[in-house]
C-alpha positions in Angstrom: 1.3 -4.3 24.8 4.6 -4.7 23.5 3.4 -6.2 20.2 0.9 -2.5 19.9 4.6 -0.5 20.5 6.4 -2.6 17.7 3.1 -2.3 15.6 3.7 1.1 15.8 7.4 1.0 15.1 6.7 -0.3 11.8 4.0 2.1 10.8 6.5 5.0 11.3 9.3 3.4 10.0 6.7 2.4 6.7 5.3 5.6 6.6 9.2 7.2 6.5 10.0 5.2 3.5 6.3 5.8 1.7 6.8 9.7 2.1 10.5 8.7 0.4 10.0 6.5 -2.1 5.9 7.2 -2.8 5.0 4.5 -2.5 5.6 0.6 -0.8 4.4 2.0 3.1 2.0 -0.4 3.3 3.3 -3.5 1.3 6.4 -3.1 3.3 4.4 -2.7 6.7 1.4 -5.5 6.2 3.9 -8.5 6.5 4.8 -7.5 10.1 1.9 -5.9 10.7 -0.1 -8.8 10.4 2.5 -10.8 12.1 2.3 -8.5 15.3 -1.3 -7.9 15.4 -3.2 -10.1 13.3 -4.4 -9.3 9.7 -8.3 -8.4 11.2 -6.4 -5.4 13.3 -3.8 -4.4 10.8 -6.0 -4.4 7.5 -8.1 -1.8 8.4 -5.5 0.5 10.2 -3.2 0.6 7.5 -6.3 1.3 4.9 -6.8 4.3 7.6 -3.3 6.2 7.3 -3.0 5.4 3.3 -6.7 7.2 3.6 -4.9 10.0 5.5 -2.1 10.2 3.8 -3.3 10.3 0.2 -6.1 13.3 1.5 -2.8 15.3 2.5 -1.4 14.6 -1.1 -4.2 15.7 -3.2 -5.1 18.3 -0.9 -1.6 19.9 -1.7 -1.4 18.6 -5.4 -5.0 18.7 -6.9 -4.4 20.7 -9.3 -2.3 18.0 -10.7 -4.4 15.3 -10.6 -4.9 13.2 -14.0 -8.9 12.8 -14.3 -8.7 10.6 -17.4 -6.0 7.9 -15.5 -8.1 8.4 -12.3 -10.9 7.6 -14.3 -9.7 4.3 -16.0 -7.8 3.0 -12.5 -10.7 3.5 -11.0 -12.9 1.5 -13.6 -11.0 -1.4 -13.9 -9.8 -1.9 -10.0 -12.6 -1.5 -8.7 -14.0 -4.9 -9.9 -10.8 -6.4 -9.0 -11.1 -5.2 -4.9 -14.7 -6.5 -5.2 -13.6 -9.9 -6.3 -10.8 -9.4 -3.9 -13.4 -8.7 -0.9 -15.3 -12.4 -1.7 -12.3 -14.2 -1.7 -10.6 -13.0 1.5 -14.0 -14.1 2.6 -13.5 -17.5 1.2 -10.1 -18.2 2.9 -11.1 -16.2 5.8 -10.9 -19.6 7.4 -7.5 -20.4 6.1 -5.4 -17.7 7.4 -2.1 -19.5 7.3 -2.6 -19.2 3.5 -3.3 -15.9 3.6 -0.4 -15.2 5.2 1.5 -17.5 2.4 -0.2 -15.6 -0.4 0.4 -12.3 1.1 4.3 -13.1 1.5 4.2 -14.5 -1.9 2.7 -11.5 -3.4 5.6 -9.2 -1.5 8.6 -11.1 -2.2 8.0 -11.0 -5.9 6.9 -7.6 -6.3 10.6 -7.0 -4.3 12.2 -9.1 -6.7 10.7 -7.9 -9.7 11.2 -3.9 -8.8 14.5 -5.0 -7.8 15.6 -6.6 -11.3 14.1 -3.0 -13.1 16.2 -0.7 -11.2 19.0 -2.8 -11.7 18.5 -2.7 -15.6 17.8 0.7 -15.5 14.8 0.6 -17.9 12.4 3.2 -18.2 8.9 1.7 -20.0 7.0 4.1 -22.3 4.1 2.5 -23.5 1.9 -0.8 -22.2 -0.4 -2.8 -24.1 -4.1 -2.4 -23.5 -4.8 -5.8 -22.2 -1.6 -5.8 -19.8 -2.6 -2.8 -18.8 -6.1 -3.9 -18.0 -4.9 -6.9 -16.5 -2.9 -5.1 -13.4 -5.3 -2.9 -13.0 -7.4 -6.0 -11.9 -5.1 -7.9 -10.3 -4.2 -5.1 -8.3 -7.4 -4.3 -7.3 -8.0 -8.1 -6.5 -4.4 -7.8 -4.3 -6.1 -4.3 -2.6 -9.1 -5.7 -1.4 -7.5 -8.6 0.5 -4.5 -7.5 1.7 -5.0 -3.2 1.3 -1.3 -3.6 -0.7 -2.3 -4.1 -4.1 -0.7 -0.9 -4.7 2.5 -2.0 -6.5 0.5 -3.6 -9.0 -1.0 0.2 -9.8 2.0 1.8 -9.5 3.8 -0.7 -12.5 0.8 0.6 -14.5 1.0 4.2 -13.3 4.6 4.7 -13.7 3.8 4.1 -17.5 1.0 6.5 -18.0 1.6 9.5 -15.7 3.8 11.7 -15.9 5.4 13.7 -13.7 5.8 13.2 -9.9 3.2 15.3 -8.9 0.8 14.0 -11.4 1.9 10.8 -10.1 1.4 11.4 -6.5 -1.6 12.9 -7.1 -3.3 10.6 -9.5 -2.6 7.8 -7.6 -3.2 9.4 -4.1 -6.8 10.0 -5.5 -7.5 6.3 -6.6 -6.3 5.7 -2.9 -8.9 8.1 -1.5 -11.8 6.2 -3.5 -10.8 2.4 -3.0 -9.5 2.8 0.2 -12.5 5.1 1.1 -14.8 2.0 -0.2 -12.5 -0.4 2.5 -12.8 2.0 5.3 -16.8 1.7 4.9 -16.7 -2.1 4.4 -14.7 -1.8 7.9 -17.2 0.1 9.6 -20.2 -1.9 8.6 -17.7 -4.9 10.0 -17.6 -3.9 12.9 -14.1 -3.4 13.2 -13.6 0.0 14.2 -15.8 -0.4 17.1 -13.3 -2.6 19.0 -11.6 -1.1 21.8 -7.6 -2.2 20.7 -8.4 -1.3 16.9 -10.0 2.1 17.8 -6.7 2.9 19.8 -4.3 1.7 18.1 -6.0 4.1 15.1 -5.6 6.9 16.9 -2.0 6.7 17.9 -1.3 5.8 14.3 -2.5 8.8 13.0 -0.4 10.7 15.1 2.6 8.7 14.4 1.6 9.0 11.0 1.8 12.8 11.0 5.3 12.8 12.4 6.7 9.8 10.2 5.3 12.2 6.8 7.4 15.4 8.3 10.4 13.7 9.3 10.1 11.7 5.7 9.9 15.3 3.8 13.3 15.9 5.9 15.0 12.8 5.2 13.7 13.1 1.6 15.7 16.1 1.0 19.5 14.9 1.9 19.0 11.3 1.2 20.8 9.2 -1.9 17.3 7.7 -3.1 18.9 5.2 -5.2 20.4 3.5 -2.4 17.4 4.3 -0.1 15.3 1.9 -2.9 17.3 -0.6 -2.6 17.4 -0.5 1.1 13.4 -0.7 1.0 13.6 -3.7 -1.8 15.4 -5.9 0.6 13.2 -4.8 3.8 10.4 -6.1 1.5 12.1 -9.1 0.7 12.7 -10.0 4.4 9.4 -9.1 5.5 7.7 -11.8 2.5 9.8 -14.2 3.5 8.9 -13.5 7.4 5.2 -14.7 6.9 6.7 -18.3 5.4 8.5 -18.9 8.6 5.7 -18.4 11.2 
């Protein structure tokens, strides 16, 4: 029980910063998640509320919604989460390297977001292939972990423009690969267990007060500092799954 209370700790306080920051809610969350509830109960809840969440987004911003981005995130990450499906499958068995490659994955997207804001560069363009290439990966990264996002947001940040369009666009790829994982779940099974059905239920609701407190917090908060603050969280909580 208390393990379900701090569960749902973390998805507030994840949610709070995604609503901030847009984006990094769920790879900040999956770390302790999985650490509190296991990575078969925390996958697919977490794949729920970014499902929720991005529905609220491109419900409010549609109209701003970049169909030729969606279009080629779509194309090329969507291979990548079906590769990424086969080999969770594959270490299914192994889950203490999961665990490794997830906190892997976490600590250097930390470090490497950190290091950018620090240099205070702003990238205008992105080769094809590179482009391509996270695309993939981050599919890949999505469909075992449901935190693959960064990876599409290094790409996104480049090509849209605009935070709306950003929100938005991305917020739609969300709505179609995580709407892909959230069938995979059902067929699974796991939805149909009593703690997972619960627990999704009481996240949504915490869900829907961590976005309106976030919109508050949003408004009078230095967001500089606030990314920092959520760089190092992410660094601790990578470097959590290494000591269990």
């Amino acid at each position: 029980m208390t393990d379900n209370i701090l569960f749902l700790l973390v998805v507030f306080l994840s949610n709070i910063v995604q609503c901030i920051t847009g984006f990094a809610g769920t790879v900040l969350a999956m770390p302790f998640s999985v650490l509190l509830v296991g990575m078969d109960v925390a996958k697919p809840i977490l794949n729920l509320l970014g499902l929720a969440a991005s529905f609220y987004i491109v419900i409010k911003f549609r109209r701003d919604v970049n169909k030729k981005e969606l279009l080629r995130i779509v194309c090329w990450s969507m291979p990548g989460m079906i590769g990424g499906f086969f080999l969770r499958s594959l270490l299914s068995s192994a889950g203490t390297v999961l665990l490794k490659l997830l906190g892997g994955i976490v600590i250097l997207f930390a470090v490497y977001n950190f290091a950018i804001f620090l240099s205070k560069k702003e990238f205008k363009s992105m080769p094809s292939a590179v482009g391509a290439g996270l695309l993939v990966l981050g599919g890949t990264v999505h469909g075992v972990f449901v935190c693959g996002g960064p990876l599409l947001v290094s790409y996104a940040s480049v090509k849209l423009k605009g935070t709306n369009e950003f929100r938005a666009t991305l917020s739609s790829v969300w709505i179609i690969l995580n709407g892909v994982m959230f069938c995979t779940d059902l067929y699974n099974g796991f939805f149909f267990e009593q703690n997972v059905l619960l627990l999704s239920g009481i996240s949504l609701a915490v869900l829907a007060g961590a976005l309106v407190l976030g919109n508050i917090i949003a408004k009078r908060l230095n967001k500089s500092a606030f990314l920092v603050l959520t760089y190092i969280l992410m660094l601790i909580s990578g470097i959590s799954l290494f000591l269990k």
